[in-house]
Structure formats: structure tokens, C-alpha cells
N, C-alpha and C positions, 0 to 999 in steps of 0.2 A: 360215266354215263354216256356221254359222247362217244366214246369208244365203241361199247355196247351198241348204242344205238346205230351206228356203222356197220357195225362185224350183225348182225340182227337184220335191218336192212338193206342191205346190198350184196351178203355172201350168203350163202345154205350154213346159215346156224341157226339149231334149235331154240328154243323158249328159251332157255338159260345158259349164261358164259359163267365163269367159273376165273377170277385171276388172280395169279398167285403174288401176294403184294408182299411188303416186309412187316408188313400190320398182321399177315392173314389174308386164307382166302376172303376175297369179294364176292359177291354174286350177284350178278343182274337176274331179274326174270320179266321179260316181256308178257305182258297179260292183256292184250287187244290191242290198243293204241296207247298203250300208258307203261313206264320201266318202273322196275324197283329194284332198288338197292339195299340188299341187305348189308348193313353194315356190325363191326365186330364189335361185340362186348366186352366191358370188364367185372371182376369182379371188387365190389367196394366193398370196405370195411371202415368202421368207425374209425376215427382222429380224435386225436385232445384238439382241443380248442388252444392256442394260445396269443402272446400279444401279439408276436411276430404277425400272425394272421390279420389281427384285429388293425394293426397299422397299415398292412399294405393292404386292405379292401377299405378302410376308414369306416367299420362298424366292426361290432362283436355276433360273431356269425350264432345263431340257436345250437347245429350244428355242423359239421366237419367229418368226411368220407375222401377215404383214400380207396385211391388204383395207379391207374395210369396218371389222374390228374387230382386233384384237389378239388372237391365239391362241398360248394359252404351253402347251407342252408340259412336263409337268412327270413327276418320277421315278416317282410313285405316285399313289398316288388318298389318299392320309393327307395 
């Protein structure tokens, strides 16, 4: 964002920069006074549940989506 926000005001760049990361393109787009960042998706897919899980978060998650990372769904926010 920083970056953007430099190369946006101070050089002749358009509304939007484009950078090429090891994740995937970035995108900034400048919209008046305010940037945004679009950042990269994954796509998730259901997981088993298991203990391994249940031990290193110290609950047993509802449930469990994979991608890039590990996303456990859990009863509450406590």
C-alpha cells in the first residue's frame, strides 16, 4: 500500500498499479483520497475434523476448510 501510495502520488500513475508478487497479481486502485487493495483468493474445500486439530486450537472446531490454510469454524467467538 505504501508503495502504491508513492508510485499514485508523486509519479504519472494511473488509478491502478498492478504487482507482480509470488502470491499473484496485487492491485491497488486509488478511488479519491482512499487505496484499495485487492487481495488474492483461495479456493476452500471441506476437511475432516480431527484430534490433531482439536489439540493444537484446545477446542473441537464445528467445522474445518482447507486451501492455502486451515480455517476452523468454531461455536463462538469465546
Amino acid at each position: 500500500m505504501a508503495t502504491a501510495y508513492i508510485l499514485m502520488r508523486f509519479f504519472d500513475v494511473e488509478d491502478q498499479i498492478i504487482f507482480d508478487t509470488r502470491s499473484g497479481a496485487l492491485r491497488v486502485y486509488q478511488k479519491g483520497d482512499l487505496y484499495e487493495l485487492d487481495m488474492p483468493s483461495y479456493q476452500l474445500a471441506p476437511d475432516t475434523i480431527t484430534n490433531i486439530i482439536e489439540e493444537a486450537i484446545g477446542i473441537r472446531p464445528q467445522e474445518v476448510w482447507n486451501a492455502r490454510d486451515l480455517v476452523c469454524i468454531l461455536e463462538n467467538e469465546d
